[in-house]
C-alpha positions as CSV (number, residue, x, y, z in Angstrom):
1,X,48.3,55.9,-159.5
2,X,51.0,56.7,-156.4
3,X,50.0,60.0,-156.4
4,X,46.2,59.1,-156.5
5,X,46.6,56.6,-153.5
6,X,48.7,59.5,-151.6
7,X,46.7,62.1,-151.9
8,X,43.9,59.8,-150.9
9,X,45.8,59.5,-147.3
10,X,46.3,62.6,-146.9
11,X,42.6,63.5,-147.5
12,X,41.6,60.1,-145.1
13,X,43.7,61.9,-142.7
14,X,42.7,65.4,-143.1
15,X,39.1,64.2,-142.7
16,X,40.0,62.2,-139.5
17,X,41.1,65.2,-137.9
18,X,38.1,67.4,-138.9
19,X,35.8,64.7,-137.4
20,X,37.6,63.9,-134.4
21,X,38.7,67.4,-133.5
22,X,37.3,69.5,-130.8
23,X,36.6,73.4,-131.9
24,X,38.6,75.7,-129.2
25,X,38.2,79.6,-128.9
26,X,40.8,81.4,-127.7
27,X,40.7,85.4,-127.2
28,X,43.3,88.1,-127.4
29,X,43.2,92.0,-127.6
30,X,43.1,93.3,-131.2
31,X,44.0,96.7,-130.6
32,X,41.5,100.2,-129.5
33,X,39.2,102.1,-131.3
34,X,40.0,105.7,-131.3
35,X,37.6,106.5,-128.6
36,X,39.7,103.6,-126.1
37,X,37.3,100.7,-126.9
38,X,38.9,98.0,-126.7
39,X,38.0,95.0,-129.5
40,X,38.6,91.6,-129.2
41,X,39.7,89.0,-131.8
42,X,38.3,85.5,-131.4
43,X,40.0,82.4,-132.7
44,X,38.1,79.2,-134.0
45,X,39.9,76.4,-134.9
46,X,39.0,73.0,-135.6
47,X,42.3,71.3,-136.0
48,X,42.7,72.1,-139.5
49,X,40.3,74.8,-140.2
50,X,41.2,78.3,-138.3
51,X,38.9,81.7,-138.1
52,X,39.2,84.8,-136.3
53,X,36.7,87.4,-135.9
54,X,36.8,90.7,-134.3
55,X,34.2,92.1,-132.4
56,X,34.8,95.7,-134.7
57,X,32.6,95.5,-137.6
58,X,32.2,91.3,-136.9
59,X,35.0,91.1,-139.6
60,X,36.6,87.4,-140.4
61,X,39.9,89.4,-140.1
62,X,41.8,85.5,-141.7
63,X,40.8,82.3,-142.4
64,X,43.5,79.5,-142.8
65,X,43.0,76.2,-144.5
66,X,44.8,73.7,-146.1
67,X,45.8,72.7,-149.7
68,X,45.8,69.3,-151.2
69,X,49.5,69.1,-149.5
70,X,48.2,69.2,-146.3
71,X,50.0,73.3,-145.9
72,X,47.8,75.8,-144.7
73,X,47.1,79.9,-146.2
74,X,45.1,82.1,-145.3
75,X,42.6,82.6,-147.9
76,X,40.9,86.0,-146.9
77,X,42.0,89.4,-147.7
78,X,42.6,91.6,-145.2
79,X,44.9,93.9,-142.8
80,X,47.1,93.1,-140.3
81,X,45.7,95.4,-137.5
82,X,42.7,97.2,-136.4
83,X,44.0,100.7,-137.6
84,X,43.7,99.4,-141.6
85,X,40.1,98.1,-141.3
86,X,39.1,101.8,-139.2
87,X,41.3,103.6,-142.1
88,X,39.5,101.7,-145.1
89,X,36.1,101.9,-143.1
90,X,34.4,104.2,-145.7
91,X,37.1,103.6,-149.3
92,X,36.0,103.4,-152.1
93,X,38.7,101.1,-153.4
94,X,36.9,97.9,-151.9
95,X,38.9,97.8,-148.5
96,X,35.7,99.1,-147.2
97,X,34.1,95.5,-145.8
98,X,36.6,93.2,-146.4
99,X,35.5,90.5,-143.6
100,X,32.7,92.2,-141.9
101,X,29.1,92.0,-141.6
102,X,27.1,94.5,-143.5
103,X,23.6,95.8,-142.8
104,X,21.2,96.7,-142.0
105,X,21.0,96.2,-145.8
106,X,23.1,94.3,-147.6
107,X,24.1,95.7,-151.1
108,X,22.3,98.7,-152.8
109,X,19.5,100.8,-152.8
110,X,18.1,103.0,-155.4
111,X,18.9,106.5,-154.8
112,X,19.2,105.5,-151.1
113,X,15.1,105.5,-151.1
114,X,12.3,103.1,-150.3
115,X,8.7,103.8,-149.3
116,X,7.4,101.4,-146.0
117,X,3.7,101.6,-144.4
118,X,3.4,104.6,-146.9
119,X,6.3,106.5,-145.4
120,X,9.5,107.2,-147.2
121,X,13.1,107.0,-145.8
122,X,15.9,108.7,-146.9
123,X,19.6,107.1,-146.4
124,X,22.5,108.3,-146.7
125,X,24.1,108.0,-150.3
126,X,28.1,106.8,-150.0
127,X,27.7,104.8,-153.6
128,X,26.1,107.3,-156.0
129,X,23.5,108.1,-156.3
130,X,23.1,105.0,-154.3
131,X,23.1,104.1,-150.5
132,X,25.2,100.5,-150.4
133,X,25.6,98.1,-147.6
134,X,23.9,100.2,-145.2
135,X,25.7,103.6,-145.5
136,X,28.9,104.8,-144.5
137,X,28.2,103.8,-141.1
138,X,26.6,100.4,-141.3
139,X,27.4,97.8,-139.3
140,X,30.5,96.7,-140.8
141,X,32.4,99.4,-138.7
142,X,30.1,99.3,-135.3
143,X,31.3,97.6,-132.1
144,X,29.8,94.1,-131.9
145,X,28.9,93.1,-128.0
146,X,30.3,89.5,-127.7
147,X,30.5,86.4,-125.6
148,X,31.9,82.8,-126.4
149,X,29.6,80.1,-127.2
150,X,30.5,76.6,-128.0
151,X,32.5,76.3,-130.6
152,X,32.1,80.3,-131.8
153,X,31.4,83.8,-130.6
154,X,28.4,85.2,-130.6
155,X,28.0,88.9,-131.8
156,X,24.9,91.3,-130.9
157,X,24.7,94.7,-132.2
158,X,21.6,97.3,-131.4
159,X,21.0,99.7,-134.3
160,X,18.6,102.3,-133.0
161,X,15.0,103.9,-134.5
162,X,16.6,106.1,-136.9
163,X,20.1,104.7,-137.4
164,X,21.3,105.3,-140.6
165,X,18.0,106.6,-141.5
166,X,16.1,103.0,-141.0
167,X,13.3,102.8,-139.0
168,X,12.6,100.9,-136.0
169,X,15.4,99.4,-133.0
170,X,16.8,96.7,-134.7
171,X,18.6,93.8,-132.5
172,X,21.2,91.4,-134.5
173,X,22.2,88.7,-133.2
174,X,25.3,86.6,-135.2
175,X,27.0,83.5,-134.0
176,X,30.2,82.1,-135.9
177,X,30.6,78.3,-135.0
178,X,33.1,76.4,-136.5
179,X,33.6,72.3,-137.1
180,X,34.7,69.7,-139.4
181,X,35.6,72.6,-141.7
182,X,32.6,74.6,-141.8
183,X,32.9,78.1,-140.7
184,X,28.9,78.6,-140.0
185,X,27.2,82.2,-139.8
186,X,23.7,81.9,-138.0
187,X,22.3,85.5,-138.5
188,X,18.8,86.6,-137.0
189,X,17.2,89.9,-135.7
190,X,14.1,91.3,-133.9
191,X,12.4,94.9,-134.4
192,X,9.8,96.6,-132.5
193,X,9.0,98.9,-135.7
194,X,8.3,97.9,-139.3
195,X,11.6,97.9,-140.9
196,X,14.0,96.0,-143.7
197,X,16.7,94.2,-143.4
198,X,19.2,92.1,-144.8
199,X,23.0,90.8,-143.3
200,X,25.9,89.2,-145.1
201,X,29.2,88.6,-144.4
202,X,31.5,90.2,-147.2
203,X,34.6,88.3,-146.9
204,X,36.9,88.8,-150.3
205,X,38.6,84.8,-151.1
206,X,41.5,83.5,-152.8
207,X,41.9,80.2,-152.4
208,X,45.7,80.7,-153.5
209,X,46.1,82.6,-150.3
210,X,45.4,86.3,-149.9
211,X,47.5,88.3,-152.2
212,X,49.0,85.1,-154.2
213,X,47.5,86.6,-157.8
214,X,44.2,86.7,-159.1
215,X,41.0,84.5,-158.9
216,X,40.3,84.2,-163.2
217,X,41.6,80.6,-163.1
218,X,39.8,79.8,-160.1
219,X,36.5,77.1,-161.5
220,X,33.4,78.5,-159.9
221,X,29.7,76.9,-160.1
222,X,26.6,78.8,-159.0
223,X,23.2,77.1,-158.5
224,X,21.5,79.9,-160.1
225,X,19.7,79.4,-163.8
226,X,18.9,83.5,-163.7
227,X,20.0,86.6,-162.9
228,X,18.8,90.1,-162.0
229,X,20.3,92.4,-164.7
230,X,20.9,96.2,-163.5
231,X,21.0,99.7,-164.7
232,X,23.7,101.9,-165.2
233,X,23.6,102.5,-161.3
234,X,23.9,98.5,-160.9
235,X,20.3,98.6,-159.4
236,X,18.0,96.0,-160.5
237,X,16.0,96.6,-163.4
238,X,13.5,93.8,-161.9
239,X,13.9,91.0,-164.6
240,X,14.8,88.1,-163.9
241,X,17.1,86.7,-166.6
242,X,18.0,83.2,-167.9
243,X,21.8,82.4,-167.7
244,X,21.7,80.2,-170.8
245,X,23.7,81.4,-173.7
246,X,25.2,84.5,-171.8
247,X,28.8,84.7,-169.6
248,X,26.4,84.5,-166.9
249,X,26.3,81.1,-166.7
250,X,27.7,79.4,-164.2
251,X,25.8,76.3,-164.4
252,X,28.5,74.1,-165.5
253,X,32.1,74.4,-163.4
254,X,33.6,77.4,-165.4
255,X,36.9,79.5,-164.9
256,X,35.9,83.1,-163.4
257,X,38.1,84.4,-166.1
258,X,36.9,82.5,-168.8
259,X,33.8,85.2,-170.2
260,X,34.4,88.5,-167.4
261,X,35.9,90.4,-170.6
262,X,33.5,89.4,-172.9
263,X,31.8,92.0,-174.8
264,X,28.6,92.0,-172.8
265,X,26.7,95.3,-171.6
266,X,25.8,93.4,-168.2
267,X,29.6,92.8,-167.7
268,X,30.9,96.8,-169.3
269,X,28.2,98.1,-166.3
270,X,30.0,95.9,-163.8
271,X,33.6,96.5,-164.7
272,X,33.0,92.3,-164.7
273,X,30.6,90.2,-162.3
274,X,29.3,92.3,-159.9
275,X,25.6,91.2,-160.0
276,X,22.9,89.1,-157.8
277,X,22.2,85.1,-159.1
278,X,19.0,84.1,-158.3
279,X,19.2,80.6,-156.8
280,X,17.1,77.9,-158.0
281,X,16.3,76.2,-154.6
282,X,13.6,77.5,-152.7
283,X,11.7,76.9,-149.4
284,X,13.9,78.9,-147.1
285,X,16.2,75.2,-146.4
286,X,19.9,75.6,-146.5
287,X,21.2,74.2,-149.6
288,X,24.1,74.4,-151.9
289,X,24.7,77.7,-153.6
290,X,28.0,77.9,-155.0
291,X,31.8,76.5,-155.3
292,X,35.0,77.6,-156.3
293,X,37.4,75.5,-156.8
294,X,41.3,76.4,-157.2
295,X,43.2,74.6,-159.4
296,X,47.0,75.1,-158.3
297,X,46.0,74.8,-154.5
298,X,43.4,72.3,-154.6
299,X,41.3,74.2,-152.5
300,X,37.8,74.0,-152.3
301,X,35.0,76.4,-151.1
302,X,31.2,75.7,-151.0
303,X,29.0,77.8,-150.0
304,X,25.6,77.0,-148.6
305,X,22.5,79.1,-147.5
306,X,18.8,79.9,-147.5
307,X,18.5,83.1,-149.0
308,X,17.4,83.7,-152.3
309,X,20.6,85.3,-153.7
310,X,23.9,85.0,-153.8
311,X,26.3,87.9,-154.9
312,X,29.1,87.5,-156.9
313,X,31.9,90.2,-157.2
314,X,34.9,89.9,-158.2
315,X,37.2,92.2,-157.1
316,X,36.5,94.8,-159.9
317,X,37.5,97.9,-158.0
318,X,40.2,97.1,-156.2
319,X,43.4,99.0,-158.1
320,X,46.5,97.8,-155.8
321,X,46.0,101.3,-153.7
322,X,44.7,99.1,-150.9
323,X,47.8,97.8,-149.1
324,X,46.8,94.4,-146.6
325,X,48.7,92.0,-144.6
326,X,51.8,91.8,-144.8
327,X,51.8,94.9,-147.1
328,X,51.0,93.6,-150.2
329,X,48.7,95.4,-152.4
330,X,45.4,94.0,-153.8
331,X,45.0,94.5,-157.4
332,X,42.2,94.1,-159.3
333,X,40.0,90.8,-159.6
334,X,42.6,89.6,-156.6
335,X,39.8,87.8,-154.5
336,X,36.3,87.3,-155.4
337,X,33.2,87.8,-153.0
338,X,30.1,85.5,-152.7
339,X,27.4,87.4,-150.5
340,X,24.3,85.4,-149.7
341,X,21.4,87.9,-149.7
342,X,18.3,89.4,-150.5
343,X,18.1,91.0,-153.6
344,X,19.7,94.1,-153.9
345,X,17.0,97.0,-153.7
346,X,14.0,95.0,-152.7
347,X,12.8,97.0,-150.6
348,X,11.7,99.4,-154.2
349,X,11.0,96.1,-156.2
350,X,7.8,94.7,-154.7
351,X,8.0,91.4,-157.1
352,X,11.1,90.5,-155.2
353,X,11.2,88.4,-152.3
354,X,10.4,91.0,-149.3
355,X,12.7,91.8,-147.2
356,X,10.8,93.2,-144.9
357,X,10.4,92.5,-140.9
358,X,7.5,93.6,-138.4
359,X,7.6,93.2,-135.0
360,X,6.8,89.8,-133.4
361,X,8.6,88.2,-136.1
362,X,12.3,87.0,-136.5
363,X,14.7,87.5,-139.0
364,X,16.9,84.4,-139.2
365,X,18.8,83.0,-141.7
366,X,22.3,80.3,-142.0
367,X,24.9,80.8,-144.5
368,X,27.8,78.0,-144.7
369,X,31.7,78.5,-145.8
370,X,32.4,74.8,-146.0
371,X,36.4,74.2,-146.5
372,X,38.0,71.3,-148.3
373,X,40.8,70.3,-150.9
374,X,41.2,67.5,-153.7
């Protein structure tokens, strides 16, 4: 009963300070590119809640908040300067986006192919036979223009007719704002060609604190009643499949770790969960999607978007080669990812919502990290 009526102050507390706190940005330097570029790091913080974001690759480079004790961790994995993300820009061990923003499509495409207007493109293949997250020079290692905004930073990157073998000059435009605990990632984008696209931001959690174990006791709940199973190349085979009565389902609070060894063929093609839920609310209005919730820490994270997906991963290919902050090396199923999204390959699946954009029209989309503890 103390403890109840304790941790009930602390939380009154907590959530006086969100309220009543003013976001403030501060910038520093966060190193050079090789070239002499210099990138900057800017630092939200709300009072309890703190982000920083580079303007190389738009990567959440930490991400501090508190536990039901009122201490603070960063819960994002990571590395400590710009040298590690540029070294780990193209690896295969899953250092490769840790933080950033991905595009100009998110997740995977078949064979690094897809027919537009009657015309096929041809991208380059860094997942084969696949082209992922936009090719090994997406926009998770690009040079973000920046400028502060209230409460944020707003990011703009050009990616020229042709870039990465997409057509059309596309201009994204990201803003991370952050209050009362809620980092907020306001994506949109113009073209003046026919083109797809799809952005995410692929930060890698662990509400323990980055490199404090793994994420199989963490209690997750997607609001997702189906799935898009895939191939041996983890591309969509276009079904969209119930969660009832497989490991899949996420309905009901469950522990990460509880099914991701079952003996599943979804799971065996994954190396665990490393697949696209399709979320039951619809009409393009930012809703709840997901939340994880850490036992030992009492942190919680939801989740909220518009999209019509939500990836989950898992960590499944990191192997402890990967050394982040502070040095410590991230073993497998360390953090987990939850990247709001198209579907993977829509651009080959023309049942799936499209994800393509013509010019005249914008590309805009919201996704919510919304931080709390109990």
């Amino acid at each position: 009963m103390l403890r109840a009526i304790a941790i009930g102050i602390l939380c009154f507390g907590m959530c006086a300070t969100l309220a009543g706190a003013k976001t403030t940005v501060t910038t520093q330097p966060f190193g050079k590119m090789p070239d002499g570029t210099p990138i900057e790091a800017y630092t939200l913080s709300d009072g309890a809640v703190e982000a920083q974001i580079i303007t190389y690759g738009g990567i959440v480079v930490s991400l501090k908040t508190p536990d039901r004790n009122g201490n603070s961790a960063d819960v994002v994995l990571g590395f400590d300067d710009l040298d590690g993300y540029i070294t780990n820009s193209n690896s295969s061990k899953g250092g490769a986006f840790f933080g950033a923003l991905v595009g100009r499509y998110a997740n995977r495409i078949a064979k690094g192919q897809f027919t537009l207007d009657g015309k096929t493109y041809n991208l380059p293949i860094n997942n084969a036979p696949n082209s992922l997250h936009g090719g090994p020079h997406g926009f998770n290692n690009q040079v973000w223009k920046s400028k502060e905004i209230p409460g944020g930073v707003e990011l703009t990157y050009v990616s020229k007719n042709g870039e990465a073998g997409y057509p059309g000059t596309l201009t994204a435009v990201v803003r991370y704002t952050l209050a009362n605990g809620e980092l907020k990632i306001d994506y949109s984008a113009t073209t003046d060609k026919d083109t797809v696209v799809n952005l995410t931001n692929h930060s890698y959690f662990n509400l323990a604190g980055q490199g404090k174990g793994d994420i199989l006791g963490n209690m997750l709940t997607l609001q997702a009643s189906k799935f898009t199973p895939v191939d041996a190349g983890l591309i969509p085979t276009g079904e969209l499949k119930p969660v009832a009565g497989t490991p899949f389902d996420f309905t009901k609070s469950t522990a990460v770790g509880a099914r991701i060894d079952a003996d599943d063929e979804q799971l065996k093609l994954g190396h665990g969960y490393d697949h696209n839920w399709v979320l039951d609310a619809t009409g393009g209005k930012v809703a709840l999607a997901a939340e994880v919730f850490d036992p030992t820490t009492g942190r919680v994270l939801q989740v909220l978007t518009d999209q019509p997906g939500i990836q989950f991963y898992t960590g499944n290919f990191l192997d402890g080669t990967v050394k982040g902050k502070g040095g410590v090396s991230y073993g497998r199923r360390s953090a987990l990812c939850l990247e709001t999204q198209h579907f993977p390959d829509s651009p080959n699946h023309p049942d799936f919502p499209t994800a393509e954009l013509k010019p005249g029209k914008k590309y805009h989309t919201i996704t919510i990290f919304k931080f709390s503890a109990r």
